[in-house]
Structures are given as C-alpha cells and as structure tokens.
N, C-alpha and C positions, 0 to 999 in steps of 0.2 A: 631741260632749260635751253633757250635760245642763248647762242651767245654773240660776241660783239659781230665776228664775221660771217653769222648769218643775217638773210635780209630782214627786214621787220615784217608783222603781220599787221595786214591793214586791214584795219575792223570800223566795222561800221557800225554806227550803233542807232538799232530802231526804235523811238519810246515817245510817246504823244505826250506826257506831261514833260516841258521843259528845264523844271527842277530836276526830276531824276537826270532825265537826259545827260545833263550837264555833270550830273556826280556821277555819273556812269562814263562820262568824259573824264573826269579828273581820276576816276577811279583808274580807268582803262592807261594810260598814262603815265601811271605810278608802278604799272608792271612793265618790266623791262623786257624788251623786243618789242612790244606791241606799238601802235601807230592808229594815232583815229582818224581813218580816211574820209570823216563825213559825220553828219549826225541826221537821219529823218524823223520826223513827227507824223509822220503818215506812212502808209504800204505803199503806196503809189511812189510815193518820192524815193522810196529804198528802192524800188523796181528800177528808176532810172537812173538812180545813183550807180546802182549794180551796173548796169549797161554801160557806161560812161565813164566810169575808173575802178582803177585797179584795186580788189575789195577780196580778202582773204575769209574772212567770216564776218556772218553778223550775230549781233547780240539782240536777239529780238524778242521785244515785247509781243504777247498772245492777244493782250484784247488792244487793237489800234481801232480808232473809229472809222475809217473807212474799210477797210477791208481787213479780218482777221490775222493772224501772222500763219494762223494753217494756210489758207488759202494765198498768203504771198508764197511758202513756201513749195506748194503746189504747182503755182503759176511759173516760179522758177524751174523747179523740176523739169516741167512742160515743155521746157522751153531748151530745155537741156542745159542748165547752168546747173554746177553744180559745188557751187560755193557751199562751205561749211556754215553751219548755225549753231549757236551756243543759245537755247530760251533762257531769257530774264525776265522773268514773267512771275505772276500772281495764281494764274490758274494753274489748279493742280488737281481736277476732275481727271479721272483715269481714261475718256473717252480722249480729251486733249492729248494729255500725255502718250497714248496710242497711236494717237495721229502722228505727233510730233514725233515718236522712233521710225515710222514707218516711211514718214517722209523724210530719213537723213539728221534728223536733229543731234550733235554727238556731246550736249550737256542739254540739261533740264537745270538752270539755279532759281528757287523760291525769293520770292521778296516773304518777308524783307528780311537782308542778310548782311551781314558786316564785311568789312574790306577783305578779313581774312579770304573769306567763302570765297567772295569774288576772285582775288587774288589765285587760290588755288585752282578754281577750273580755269584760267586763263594758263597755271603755269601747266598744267593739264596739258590740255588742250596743245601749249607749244611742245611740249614732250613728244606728243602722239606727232606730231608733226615730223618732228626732231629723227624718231626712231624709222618713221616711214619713209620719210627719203633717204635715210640709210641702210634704208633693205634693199636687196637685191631686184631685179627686175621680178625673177620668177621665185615670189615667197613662199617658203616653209610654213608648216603648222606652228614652227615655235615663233617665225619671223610676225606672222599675222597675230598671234597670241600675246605678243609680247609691246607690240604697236597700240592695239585695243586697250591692254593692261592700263594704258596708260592716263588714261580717259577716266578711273576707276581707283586711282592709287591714294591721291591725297583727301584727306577728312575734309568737311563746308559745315564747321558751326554757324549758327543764326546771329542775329543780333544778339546783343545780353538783352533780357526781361524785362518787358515794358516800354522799349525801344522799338520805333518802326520808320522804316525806311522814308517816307514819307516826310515825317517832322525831320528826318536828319538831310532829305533834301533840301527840306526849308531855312535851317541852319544854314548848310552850306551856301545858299545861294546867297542869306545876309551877310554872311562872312565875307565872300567874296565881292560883294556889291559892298562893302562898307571900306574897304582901301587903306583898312586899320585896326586896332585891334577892340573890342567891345567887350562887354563885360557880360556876367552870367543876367544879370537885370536888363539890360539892352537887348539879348536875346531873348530874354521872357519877353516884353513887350512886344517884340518885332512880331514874334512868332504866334504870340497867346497862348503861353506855356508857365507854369508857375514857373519860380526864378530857379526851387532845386530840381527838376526835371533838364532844364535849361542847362544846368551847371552838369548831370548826367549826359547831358548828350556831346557837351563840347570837351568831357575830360574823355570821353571815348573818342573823338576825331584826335584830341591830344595822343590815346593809347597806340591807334593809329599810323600815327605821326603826319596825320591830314591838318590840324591845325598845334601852333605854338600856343604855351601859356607866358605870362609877363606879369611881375608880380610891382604894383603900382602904390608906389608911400606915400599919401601924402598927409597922414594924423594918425592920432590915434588909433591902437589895435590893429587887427591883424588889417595886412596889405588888401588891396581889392587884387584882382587878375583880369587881363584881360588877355581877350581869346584872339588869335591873326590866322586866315586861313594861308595855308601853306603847298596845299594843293597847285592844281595846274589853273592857272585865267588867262588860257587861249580862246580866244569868240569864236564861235560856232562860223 
C-alpha cells in the first residue's frame, strides 16, 4: 500500500470511449495514492501527454482508433520510455496478451469488471512499487521474488452476471451529469434499460460506495429511492 508520505502515482488513463474514460477517472481516484495526471482518447495524445508531464503508469485501452495500444507501447519502448502499463482493455486474444508481456505490460484487467478488480491491480501494482524502492540497489533472488509477487497477490472478480461495463459507464455518466439524485425509472429511460436492470446496476455503484441511496416519501407505499453519484466530478 502507498502511504500518506509517499508521492502519489500519476496515472494516465488511455481509453476512446469518454464514458469509460471518465469511470476509469472516478475509479482511479477512489484508490488512495493514485493521481490522474491526464485522460487521452487517442494514442497519439498519450504519446505527448507522456512526453510533457510527469506520468507514472498508464492504464491503456488495446483497441484505440488511431493507433493500437501495442503499437504505442512499442513506440514508447523505442524511444526508451519506460513508463509502466496496466491494459484495461477488452481484448483478450492470446497473440495480444503475448505482445502486451513482452512489451512491459505489468497488469492485463478485462472489461468489464467491477470497482473491486479495478481497485486491486491498482493496489497491486503500488505494492510492487512500494516493495521495489525498498530493495537494495544490488537485488536478491528473494528481493526480485518478492517485488514481482506483488503484481500476482490480490484476486479481480468481474462484474456480477449480466452487468457490463459499458451500461455502468452510461449510468455513471447520467449520474453525474444530473447534479442530483434520480431514481431507478429516470435511469431506465436515460439509459434504455428496463427500470429492474436499472435498479441492479445503481444498487452495485451503491455496494461500491460510488453512488448514495435516498429513500423519498411522498404517499402511499413503500418510498421511491433516488440514486446521487458520489464519485469524483473533476472535468477532464
């Protein structure tokens, strides 16, 4: 775990659709040490983001429309950067996944996956970190052993069943765009999700603790609820 008196890791996050992008924002945010030094929706713009500020890892999406995230991470390589990469990505063809260890990549996370998942390779990831600047200049087989381990220690369950990353971006982003709290039918409509699907995805940001419930009287029978996203709404 990173703690208060270490610096924060500033992550960049690479991902063309702006929905995710943005829960991958809030996501990243809600893990303590971490810092979002930037957001690109293209390779290109990660390229020069890279170049231009101080960028500890990125979290990179595989299939970006200009140029794939093997080939940024290639380009980087080439170039002698040697920033860490965590893939957030969809593709999960064995020929990718090949590439991605062999160019440095030191997580692979699947969409679509829950906060947990997320959560864990980041807190991962700052372990590996943690452990390695605390090893000696000239490492041990346990010191290199034990830095790696790290990468490798905590479980990434998925979404629950029938949940995909996707509608939960689209959630999120009316959450947040609505400046208030809505209810399980307002996110049906928003979304075009039946109203109990709806009411599944916003009591999982609730499990979360990404969004609050609010239980609202105003007649008969049980209360309505309405959902307030509780996440981070810093603009890109």
């Amino acid at each position: 775990m990173t703690s208060p008196s270490q610096p924060l890791i500033n992550t960049l996050i690479v991902e063309d659709d702006p929905v995710l992008a943005e829960a991958h924002r809030a996501f990243t945010e809600r893990v303590p040490g971490f810092a979002v030094a930037g957001v690109a929706h293209l390779g290109t713009d990660a390229l020069r983001l890279v170049a231009t500020r101080p960028v500890d890892v990125l979290l990179l999406d595989v299939n970006l429309p200009d140029i794939s995230g093997i080939e940024l991470c290639r380009s980087l390589r080439s170039h002698g950067n040697a920033v860490d990469v965590i893939a957030v990505t969809s593709a999960r063809d064995l020929a990718t996944v090949r590439a991605a260890v062999s160019l440095g990549v030191v997580q692979y996370l699947l969409k679509p996956f829950a906060f947990a998942s997320f959560q864990d390779k980041l807190q991962a990831y700052a372990e590996y970190r943690r452990r390695a600047a605390q090893a000696p200049r000239q490492l041990a087989q346990t010191d290199v052993d034990r830095a790696l381990a790290a990468l490798h220690e905590s479980p990434t369950p998925a979404l629950p069943k029938g949940l995909t990353e996707a509608t939960l971006g689209a959630i999120v982003e009316l959450l947040r765009k609505s400046g208030g709290g809505l209810s399980a039918a307002q996110v049906s409509q928003g979304v075009g999700i039946v109203v109990q699907t709806a009411r599944r995805y916003l009591e999982y940001l609730v499990s979360q603790r990404l969004a609050a419930r609010t239980p609202i009287y105003g007649g008969a029978g049980r209360p309505e609820q309405l959902y307030q996203w509780t996440g981070s709404s810093t603009p890109s």
